[in-house]
C-alpha positions, 0 to 999 in steps of 0.5 A, a space after each residue: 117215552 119222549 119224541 124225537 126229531 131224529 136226523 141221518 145226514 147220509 155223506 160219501 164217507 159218513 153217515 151223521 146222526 142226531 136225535 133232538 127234542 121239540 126245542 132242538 136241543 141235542 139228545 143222541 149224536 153220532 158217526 159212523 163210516 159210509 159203507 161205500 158201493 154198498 147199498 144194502 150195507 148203507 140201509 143197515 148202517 142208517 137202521 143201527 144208527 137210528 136204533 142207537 140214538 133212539 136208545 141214547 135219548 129213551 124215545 122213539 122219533 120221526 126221521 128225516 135224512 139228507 142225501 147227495 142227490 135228489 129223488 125223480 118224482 115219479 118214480 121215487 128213485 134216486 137220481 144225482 148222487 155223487 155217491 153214486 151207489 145210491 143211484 136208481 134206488 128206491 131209497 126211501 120206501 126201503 128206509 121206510 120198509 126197514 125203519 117201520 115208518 114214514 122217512 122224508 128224505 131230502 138233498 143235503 143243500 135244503 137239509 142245511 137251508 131248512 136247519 138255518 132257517 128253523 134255528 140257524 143264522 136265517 131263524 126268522 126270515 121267509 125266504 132263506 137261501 143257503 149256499 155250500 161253498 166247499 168240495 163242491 158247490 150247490 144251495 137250498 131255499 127253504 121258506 117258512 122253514 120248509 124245504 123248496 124241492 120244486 117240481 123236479 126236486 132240482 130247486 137249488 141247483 145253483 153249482 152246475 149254472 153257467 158262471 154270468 156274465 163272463 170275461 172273455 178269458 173265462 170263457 168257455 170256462 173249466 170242464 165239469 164232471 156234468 159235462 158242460 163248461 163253466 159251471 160255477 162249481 169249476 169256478 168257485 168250488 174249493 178244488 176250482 179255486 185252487 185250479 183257478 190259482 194254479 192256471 194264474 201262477 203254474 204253482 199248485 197249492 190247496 185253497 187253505 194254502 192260498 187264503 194264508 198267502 193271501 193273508 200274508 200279503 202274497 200279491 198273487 194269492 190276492 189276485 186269486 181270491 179277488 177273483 174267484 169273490 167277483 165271480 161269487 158275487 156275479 152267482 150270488 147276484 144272478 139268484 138274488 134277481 130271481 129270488 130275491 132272498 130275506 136272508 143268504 146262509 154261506 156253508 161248508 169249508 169255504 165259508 169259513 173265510 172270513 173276509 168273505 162278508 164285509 167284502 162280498 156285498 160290494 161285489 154282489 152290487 153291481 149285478 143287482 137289477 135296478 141297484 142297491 143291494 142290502 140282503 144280508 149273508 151270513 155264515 151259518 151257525 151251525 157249521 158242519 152240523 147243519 145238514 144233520 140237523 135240517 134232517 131232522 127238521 124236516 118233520 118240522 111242521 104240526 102234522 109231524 108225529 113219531 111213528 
């Protein structure tokens, strides 16, 4: 029987999985909705769709799955979902007890920054840092292809940073789910920069909406999106002096904008410590597939063997 990579992208509303060969080509996929509020319910719904797709593409595989959150190390439990069933759990020894094998789970964001890094729009880089600009805001790093959890497992956790060096009209900045103000999700969030639009012009529209507009040369939808790119690049650029990246990765629905990378790098500069700014940032290459597939990534090393 053939081995397989098999990933479960385990989202609020559903579940993706995919069973891929050693070359990464797609054997199995499929979807199924997210039993919410139900934990018990969720474990079965990964176990069928793990049973499914190891049908589908005859063999048996590794699995990894990618989740909303992050685990506290010393207990293993789930912590930082917004699905928030999942909270306090011990997700994965119960994957591991129903599936009858070794389960590396890891957060959504690294899922997709490992799944550009092996084949993506960061394949062949050592630092890949990629960002998801959609519903919400976060990222991951992956080096050498492998996720960077960090000793907390909070490495990423770019959204619920303060937005830098803010304007006097920024501050304190939109209130967060979190608790504080001015996270960068508030901000740059696809919610947020309708929010953002909305305080500018008293009109409410969706960020779809105002990307046409802005399009369309509607001088107020402009004035928005100008903003909310100079406070991407301010974010973009606080990391960049951390960890100065080989490569940034944008996902999510945001990401699709496409006048996003010629006119980015411009605003990124001027925070750069020390000047100049030639980092490349790149949409990523495979979409909404990405976390699905850095899932099953995450078995991407020589020690790596179905159970």
């Amino acid at each position: 029987m053939a081995v397989l990579r098999i990933g479960i992208d385990l989202g609020g509303t559903k579940i993706a999985g995919i069973a891929l060969d050693e070359a990464g080509r797609v054997l199995a996929e499929r979807r199924v909705a997210t039993p919410r509020g139900d934990y018990d319910a969720s474990l079965r719904a990964i176990a069928g769709l793990v049973g499914f797709l190891e049908a589908e593409a005859g063999g048996t595989g590794t699995v990894g799955v990618g989740i909303p959150g992050a685990l506290v190390p010393e207990t293993g439990l789930v912590k930082n979902a917004n699905s928030t069933w999942l909270n306090g759990q011990p997700l994965g020894e119960d994957l591991e007890r129903v599936l009858a094998r070794p389960v590396r789970l890891e957060n959504d964001a690294n899922c997709l920054a490992v799944s550009e890094a092996v084949d993506g729009a960061g394949q062949g880089e050592g630092v890949v840092w990629a960002v998801i600009l959609g519903t919400g805001v976060g990222s991951g790093i992956a080096l050498s292809g492998r996720a960077l959890s960090g000793r907390r497992h909070i490495a990423g956790e770019w959204g619920h940073n303060p937005l830098p060096s803010p304007r006097d009209d920024e501050r304190p900045g939109p209130a967060c789910y979190c608790g504080r103000h001015g996270c960068l999700e508030t901000w740059l969030s696809g919610p947020g920069l309708a929010a953002d639009h909305a305080r500018r012009t008293d009109r409410t529209m969706t960020g779809e909406a105002i990307v046409t507009a802005m399009r369309g040369g509607d001088a107020a939808a402009q004035a928005t999106f100008s903003a909310w790119l100079d406070r991407l690049g301010r974010g973009i650029a606080g990391v960049v002096n951390v960890l100065d990246p080989d490569v940034i990765v944008l996902g999510g629905g945001l990401s699709t904008i496409s006048e996003i990378y010629d006119a980015l790098p411009e605003r990124v500069a001027p925070h750069i410590f020390g000047g100049g700014f030639d980092t490349p940032i790149r949409q990523s290459r495979h979409g909404d597939a990405s976390g699905v597939r850095g899932a099953a990534w995450l078995w991407n090393d020589r020690d790596a063997s179905a159970a």
